[in-house]
C-alpha positions as CSV (number, residue, x, y, z in Angstrom):
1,X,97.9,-67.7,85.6
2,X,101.2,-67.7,83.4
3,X,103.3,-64.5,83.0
4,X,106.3,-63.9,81.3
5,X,108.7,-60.8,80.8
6,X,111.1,-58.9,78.6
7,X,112.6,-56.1,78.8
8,X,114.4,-53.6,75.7
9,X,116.5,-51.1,76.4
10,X,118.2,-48.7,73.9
11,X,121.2,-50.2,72.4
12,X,121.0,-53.6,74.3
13,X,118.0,-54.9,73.0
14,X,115.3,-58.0,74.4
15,X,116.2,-59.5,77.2
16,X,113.7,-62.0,79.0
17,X,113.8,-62.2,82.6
18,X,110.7,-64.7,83.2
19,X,110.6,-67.8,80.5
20,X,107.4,-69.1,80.6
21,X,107.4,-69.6,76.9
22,X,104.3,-68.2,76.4
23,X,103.9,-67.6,72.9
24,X,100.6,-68.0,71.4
25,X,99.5,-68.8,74.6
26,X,99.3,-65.1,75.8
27,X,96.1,-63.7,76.1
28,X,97.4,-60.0,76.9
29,X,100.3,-57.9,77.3
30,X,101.2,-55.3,79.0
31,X,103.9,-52.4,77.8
32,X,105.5,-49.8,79.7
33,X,107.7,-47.5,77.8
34,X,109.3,-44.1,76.7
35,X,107.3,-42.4,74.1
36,X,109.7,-42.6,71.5
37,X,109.8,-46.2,71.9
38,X,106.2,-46.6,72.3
39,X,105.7,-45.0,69.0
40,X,108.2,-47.0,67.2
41,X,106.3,-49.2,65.0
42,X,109.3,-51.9,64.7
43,X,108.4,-52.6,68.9
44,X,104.8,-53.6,68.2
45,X,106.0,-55.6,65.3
46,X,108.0,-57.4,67.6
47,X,105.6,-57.7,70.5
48,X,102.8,-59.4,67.8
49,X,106.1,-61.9,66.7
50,X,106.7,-62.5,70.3
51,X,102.8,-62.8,71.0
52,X,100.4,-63.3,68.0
53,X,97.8,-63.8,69.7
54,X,97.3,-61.6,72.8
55,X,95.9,-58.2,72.7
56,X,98.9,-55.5,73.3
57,X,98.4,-52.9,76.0
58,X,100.9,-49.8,75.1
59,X,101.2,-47.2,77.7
60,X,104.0,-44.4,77.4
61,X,105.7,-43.6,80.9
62,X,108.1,-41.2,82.0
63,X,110.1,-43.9,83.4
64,X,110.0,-47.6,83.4
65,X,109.9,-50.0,86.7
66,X,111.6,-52.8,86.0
67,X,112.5,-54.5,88.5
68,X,114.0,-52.8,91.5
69,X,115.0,-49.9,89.2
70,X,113.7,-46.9,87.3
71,X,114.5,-46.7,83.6
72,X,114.5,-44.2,80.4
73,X,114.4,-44.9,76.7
74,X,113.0,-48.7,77.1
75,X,110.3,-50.6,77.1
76,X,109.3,-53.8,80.5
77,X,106.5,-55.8,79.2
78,X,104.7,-58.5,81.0
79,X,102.7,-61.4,79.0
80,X,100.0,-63.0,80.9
81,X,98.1,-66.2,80.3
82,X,95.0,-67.0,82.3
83,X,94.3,-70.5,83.0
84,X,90.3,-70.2,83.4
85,X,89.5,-66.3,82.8
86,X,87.5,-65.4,79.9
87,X,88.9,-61.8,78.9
88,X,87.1,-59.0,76.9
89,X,88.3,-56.2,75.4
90,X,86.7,-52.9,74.2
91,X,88.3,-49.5,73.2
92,X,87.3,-46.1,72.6
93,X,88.5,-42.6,71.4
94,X,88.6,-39.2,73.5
95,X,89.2,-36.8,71.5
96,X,87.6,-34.0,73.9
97,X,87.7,-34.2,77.9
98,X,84.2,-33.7,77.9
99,X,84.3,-37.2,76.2
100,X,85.5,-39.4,78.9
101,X,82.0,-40.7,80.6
102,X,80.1,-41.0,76.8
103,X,82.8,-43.5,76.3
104,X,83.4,-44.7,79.8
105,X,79.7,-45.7,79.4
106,X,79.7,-46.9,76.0
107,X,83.2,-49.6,77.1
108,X,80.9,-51.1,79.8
109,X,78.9,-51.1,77.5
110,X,80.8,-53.1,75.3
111,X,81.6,-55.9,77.3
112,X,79.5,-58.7,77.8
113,X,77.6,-59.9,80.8
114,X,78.4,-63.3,81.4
């Protein structure tokens, strides 16, 4: 496994801390930030330049580990590349709490069985 990370923060900008060069290699990413910078669709734009192949995970959070430290209004992001792992992906919409185990079930559901 490969992993690679960057890091924006508000009025600095990317900065990589791990340089793995993982490019098109990346199978998946991970994305911790602020809502507002979650939502802003210039991020994810650069995320799919960064990585145009991996699947991007978005999560907002009401404070971003990065590191040692705790920070607001930015985004830490963590590419990963497995060597020998096949991954899957599946997604689903709750709209209504009483949702969550209809589509719990139906994202097992989704996934193959190798």
């Amino acid at each position: 496994m490969k992993t690679e990370q960057k890091y924006w923060k508000e009025g600095a900008g990317w900065s990589k801390v791990l340089k793995n060069k993982l490019h098109d290699q990346a199978q998946v990413v991970f994305a911790f930030g602020a809502r507002k910078v979650v939502e802003n669709p210039e991020r994810l734009k650069e995320l799919k330049e960064f990585y145009p192949k991996a699947r991007i995970l978005l999560c907002s959070t009401a404070g971003e580990i990065f590191n040692n430290n705790v920070f607001e209004n930015s985004l830490a992001v963590t590419a990963v590349h497995f060597g020998s792992t096949k991954t899957h992906f599946a997604e689903g919409i709750i709209s209504e709490s009483t949702q969550s185990k209809t589509v719990g079930q139906n994202l097992a559901a989704a996934i193959p069985k190798d």
